[in-house]
C-alpha positions in Angstrom: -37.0 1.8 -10.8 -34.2 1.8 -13.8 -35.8 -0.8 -16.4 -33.0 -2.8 -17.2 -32.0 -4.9 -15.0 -27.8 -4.9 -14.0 -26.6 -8.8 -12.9 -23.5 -8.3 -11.0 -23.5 -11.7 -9.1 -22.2 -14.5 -10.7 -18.4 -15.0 -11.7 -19.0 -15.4 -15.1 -16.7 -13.6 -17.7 -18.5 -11.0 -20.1 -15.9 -12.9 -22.7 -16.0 -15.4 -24.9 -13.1 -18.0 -25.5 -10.4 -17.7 -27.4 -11.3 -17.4 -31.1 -8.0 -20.2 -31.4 -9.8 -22.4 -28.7 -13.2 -22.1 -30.8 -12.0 -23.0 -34.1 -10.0 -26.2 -32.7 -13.4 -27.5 -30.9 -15.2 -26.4 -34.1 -12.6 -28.1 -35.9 -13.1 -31.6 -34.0 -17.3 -31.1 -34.3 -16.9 -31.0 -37.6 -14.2 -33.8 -38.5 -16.2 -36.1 -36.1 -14.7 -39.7 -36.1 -12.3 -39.4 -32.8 -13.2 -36.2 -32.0 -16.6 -36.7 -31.1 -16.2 -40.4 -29.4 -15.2 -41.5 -26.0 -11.8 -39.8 -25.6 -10.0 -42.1 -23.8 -9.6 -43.8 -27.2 -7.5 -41.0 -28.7 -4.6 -39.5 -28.0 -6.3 -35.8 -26.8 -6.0 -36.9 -22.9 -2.6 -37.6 -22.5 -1.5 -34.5 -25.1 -3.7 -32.6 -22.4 -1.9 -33.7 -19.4 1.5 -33.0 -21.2 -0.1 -29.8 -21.7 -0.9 -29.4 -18.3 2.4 -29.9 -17.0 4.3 -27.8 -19.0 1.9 -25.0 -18.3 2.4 -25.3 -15.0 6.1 -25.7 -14.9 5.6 -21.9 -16.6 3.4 -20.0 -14.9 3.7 -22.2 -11.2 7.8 -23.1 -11.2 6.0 -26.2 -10.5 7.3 -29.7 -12.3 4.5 -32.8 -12.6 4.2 -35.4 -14.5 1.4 -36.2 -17.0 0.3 -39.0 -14.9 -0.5 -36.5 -11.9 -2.9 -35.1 -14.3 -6.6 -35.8 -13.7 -9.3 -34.1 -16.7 -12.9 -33.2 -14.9 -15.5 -32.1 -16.7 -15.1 -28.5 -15.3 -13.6 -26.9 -11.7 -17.0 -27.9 -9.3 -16.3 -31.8 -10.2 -12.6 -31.1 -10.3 -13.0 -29.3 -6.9 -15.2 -32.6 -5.4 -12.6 -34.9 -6.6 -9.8 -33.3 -4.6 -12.1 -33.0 -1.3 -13.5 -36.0 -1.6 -10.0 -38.1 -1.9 -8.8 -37.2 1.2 -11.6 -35.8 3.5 -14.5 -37.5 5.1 -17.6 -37.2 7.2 -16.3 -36.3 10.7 -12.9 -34.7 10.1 -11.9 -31.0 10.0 -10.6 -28.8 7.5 -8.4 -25.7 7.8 -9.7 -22.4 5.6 -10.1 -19.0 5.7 -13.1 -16.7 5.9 -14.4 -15.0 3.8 -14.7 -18.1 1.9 -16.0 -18.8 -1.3 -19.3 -20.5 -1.0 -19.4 -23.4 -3.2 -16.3 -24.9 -1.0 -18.6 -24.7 2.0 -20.9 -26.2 0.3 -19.4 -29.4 -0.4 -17.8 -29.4 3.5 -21.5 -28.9 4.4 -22.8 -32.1 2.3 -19.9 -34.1 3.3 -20.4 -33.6 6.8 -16.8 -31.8 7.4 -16.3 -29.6 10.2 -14.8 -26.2 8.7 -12.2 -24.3 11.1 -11.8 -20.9 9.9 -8.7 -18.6 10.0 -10.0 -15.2 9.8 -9.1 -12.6 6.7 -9.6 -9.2 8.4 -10.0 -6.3 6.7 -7.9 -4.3 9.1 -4.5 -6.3 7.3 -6.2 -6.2 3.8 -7.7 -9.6 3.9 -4.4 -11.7 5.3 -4.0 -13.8 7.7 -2.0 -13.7 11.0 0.1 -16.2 10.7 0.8 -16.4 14.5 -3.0 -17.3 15.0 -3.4 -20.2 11.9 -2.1 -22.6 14.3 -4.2 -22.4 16.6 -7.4 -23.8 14.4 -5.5 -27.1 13.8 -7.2 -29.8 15.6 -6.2 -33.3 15.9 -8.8 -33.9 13.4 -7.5 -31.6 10.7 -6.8 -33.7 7.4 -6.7 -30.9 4.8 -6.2 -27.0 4.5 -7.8 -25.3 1.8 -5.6 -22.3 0.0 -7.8 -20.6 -2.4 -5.0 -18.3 -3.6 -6.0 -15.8 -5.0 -9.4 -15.6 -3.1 -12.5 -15.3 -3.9 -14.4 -13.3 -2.4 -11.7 -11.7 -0.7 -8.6 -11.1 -3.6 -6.1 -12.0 -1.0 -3.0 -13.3 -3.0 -1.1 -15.4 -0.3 2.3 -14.1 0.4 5.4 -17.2 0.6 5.3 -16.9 4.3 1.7 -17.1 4.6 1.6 -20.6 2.7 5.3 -21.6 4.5 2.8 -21.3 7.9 0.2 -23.3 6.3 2.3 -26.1 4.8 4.7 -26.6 8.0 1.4 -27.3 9.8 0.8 -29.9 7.0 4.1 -31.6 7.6 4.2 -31.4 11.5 0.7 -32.7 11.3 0.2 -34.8 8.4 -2.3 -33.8 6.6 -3.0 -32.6 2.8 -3.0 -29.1 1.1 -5.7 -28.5 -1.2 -4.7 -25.7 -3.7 -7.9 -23.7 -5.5 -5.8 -21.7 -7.7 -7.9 -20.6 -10.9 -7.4 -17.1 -10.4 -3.5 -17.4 -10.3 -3.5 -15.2 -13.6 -5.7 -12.5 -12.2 -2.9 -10.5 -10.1 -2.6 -6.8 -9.7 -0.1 -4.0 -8.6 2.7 -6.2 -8.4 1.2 -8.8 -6.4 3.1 -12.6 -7.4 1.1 -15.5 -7.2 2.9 -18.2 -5.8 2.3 -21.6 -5.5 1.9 -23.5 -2.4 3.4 -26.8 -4.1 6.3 -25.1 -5.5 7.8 -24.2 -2.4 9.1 -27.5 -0.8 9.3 -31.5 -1.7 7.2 -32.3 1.6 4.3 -29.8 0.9 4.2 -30.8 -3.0 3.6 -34.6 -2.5 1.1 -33.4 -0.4 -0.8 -31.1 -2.3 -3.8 -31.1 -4.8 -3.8 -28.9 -7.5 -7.4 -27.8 -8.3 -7.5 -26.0 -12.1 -10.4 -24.7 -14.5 -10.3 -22.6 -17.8 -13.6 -20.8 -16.4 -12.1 -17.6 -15.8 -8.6 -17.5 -17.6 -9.8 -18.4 -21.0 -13.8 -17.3 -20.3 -15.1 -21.1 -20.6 -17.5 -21.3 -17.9 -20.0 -22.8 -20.2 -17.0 -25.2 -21.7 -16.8 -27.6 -18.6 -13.5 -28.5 -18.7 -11.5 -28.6 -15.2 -8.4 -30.6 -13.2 -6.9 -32.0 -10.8 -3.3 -31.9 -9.7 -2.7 -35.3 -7.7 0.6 -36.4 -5.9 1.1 -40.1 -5.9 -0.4 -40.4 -2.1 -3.8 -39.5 -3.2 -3.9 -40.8 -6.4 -5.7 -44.4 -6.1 -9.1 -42.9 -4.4 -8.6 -39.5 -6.8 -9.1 -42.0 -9.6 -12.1 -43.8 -7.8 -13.9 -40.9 -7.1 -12.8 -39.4 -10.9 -14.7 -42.0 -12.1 -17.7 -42.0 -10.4 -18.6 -38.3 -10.7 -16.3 -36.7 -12.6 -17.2 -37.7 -16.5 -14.4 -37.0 -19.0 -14.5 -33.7 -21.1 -15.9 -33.8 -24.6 -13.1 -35.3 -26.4 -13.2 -31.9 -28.9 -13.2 -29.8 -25.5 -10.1 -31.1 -24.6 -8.7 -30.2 -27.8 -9.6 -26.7 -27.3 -8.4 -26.9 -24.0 -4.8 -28.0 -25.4 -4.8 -24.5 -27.5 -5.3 -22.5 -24.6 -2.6 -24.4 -22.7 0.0 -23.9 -25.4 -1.1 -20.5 -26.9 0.9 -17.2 -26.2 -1.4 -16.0 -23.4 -1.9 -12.6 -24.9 -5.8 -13.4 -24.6 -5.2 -13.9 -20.7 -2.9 -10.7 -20.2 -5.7 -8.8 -22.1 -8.6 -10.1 -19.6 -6.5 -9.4 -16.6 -5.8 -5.9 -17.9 -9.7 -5.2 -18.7 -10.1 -7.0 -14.6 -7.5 -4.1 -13.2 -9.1 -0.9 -15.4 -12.4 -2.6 -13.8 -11.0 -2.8 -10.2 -9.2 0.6 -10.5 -12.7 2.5 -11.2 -15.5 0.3 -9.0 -13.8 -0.2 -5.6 -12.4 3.6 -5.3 -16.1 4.6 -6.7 -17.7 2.4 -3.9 -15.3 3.4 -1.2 -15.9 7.0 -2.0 -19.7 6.1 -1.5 -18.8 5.6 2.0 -19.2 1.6 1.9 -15.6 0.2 2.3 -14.2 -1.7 -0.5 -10.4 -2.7 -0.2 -8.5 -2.4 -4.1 -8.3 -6.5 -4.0 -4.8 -7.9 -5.3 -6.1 -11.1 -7.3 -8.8 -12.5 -8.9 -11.6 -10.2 -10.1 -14.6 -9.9 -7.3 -15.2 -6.3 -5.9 -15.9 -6.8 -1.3 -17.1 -4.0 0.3 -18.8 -3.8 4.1 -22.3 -2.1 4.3 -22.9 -2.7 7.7 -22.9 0.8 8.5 -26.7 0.6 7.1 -28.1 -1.9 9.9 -29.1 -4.3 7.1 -27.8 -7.6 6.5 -26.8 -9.0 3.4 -29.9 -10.3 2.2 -32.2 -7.8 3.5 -29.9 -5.3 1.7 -29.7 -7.0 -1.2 -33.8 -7.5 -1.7 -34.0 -3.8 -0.9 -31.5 -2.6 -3.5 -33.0 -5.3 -6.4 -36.3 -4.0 -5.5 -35.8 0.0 -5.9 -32.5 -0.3 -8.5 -32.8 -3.3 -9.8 -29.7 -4.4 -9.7 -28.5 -7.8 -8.7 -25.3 -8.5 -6.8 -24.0 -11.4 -4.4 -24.6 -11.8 -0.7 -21.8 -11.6 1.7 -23.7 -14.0 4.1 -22.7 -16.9 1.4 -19.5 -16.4 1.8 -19.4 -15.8 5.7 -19.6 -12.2 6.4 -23.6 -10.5 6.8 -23.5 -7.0 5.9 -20.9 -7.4 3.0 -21.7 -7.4 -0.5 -19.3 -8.9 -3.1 -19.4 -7.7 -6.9 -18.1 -10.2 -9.5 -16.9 -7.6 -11.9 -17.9 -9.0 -15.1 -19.4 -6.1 -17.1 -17.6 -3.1 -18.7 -16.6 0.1 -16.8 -20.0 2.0 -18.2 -22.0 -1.0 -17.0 -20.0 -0.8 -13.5 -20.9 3.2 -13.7 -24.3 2.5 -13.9 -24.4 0.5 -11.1 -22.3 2.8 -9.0 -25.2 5.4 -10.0 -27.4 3.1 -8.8 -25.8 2.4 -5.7 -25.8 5.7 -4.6 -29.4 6.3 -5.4 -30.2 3.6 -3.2 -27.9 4.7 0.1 -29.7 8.4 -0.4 -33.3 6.6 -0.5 -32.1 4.5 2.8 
């Protein structure tokens, strides 16, 4: 077995923040006073929501005001806040599989009944739009858009999210928008905003936003929420029960990434593409099919064609290669394996190696 162990299964950036978001949270630390008291006593959360909204008047087309703005203490308690203000236990949510597993998880704990639309490999992880239809119920009170997709990389085309949000507007119910990849787009893909394409599906949509993966701040907790006026009273409720403010010097980094030049993000999404370019063509010339995804950064390729399922596949290839990656099973497809590709192209050579060590020893 190799000695050192390769982790290849967590969607945490091999970057750390921008040196300008660093020295501002540095900055407050070390001026104290305001910076390291409650923050809704300074001015940091409204210059953040300003922040917010003329960031995503940029990059989205989309226009907000600051008081649509919610702060969470990072994207999981961002992502509850948006479920949890307009789902609850018994109704039904429209989503697409492959799905990203910690949005299944919170379905699963608040006892929400998940109809799927299928992303098929066959039309390069979209969706038919003839067919979405037909898994709204008359319990549907939400559709989740994770655009672009994790695990999938699907970067939802205009018509795609026209089919989803006329659904929304025949049917009245709410759009949730997971869109913290939207920088992470390849090949001349666009990300587009589901929000930004009508009146009726904006005042209806939640806007779900982290600076985990744009500006490498996993560890940073600082998260959002986009709310239209409709969902705003229980938003707030649920905000503060379980979403705690950010640090009051995080959000002053936080304002430096949102009004920064964006050369840092360009750069990751660059170092993403020279990443994508080499491991999915390596792993497809393996045998194992692995689509070049459009957004976001998380190789997907199918190894069903060894009998094993995800985990049992997994186990094996930890056991003689040690080398770590991410169950498709999670994510609702056994026999799949998806690769957050968070280490360099030698790393990602390494584990190719490996890889193909491991389908010869099968």
């Amino acid at each position: 077995m190799p000695k050192e162990l390769i982790v290849l299964n967590a969607g945490d950036p091999d970057a750390e923040a921008p040196q300008y978001a660093i020295n501002e949270a540095l900055k407050g630390i070390i001026e104290g006073g305001k910076n390291t008291h409650y923050p809704h006593y300074t001015e940091y959360p409204d210059q953040f929501a300003q922040a917010v909204v003329d960031y995503y008047k940029r990059f989205a087309g989309v226009e907000y005001k600051p008081e649509n703005v919610l702060p969470a203490a990072g994207s999981s308690a961002a992502l509850y806040v948006a479920l949890a203000a307009v789902l609850k236990e018994g109704d039904e949510v429209l989503m697409f599989t492959p799905y990203y597993a910690g949005h299944k998880t919170i379905f699963d704990g608040m006892g929400v009944k998940m109809n799927m639309v299928p992303l098929k490999a066959e039309t390069n992880y979209h969706p038919d739009v003839d067919e979405i239809a037909e898994h709204v119920t008359k319990k549907t009170r939400a559709a989740l858009l994770c655009n672009p997709a994790n695990p999938t990389g699907t970067v939802f085309t205009a018509e795609e999210l026209r089919t989803v949000g006329d659904l929304a507007v025949d049917h009245d119910f709410a759009l949730l928008g997971d869109e913290i990849y939207l920088h992470y787009v390849y090949d001349g893909h666009k990300f587009v905003s589901v929000a930004g394409l009508s009146d009726e599906y904006k005042k209806r949509t939640l806007g779900i936003m982290s600076f985990s993966k744009s500006f490498s701040m996993t560890g940073w907790r600082l998260g959002y929420d986009i709310v239209p006026e409709k969902y705003m009273q229980r938003a707030r409720l649920i905000t503060s029960l379980v979403a705690p403010r950010p640090a009051t010097f995080v959000f002053r980094a936080g304002i430096a990434c949102l009004r920064g030049d964006f050369q840092y993000v360009e750069e990751r999404r660059k170092e993403y593409e020279r990443r994508r370019n080499y491991f999915c063509k390596a792993v497809d010339e393996l045998g194992w099919p692995c689509h070049l995804f459009e957004g976001a950064f998380y190789a997907w390729f199918d190894a069903r064609d060894t009998g094993l399922g995800s985990q049992e596949f997994l186990k094996r290839l930890r056991e003689s290669q040690n080398l770590a990656l991410s169950p498709g099973n999670n994510f609702g497809a056994d026999g799949f394996i998806r690769v957050p590709l968070t280490q360099p192209v030698p790393v990602l050579r390494e584990a190719v190696k490996r890889l193909k060590a491991f389908k010869a020893g099968l």
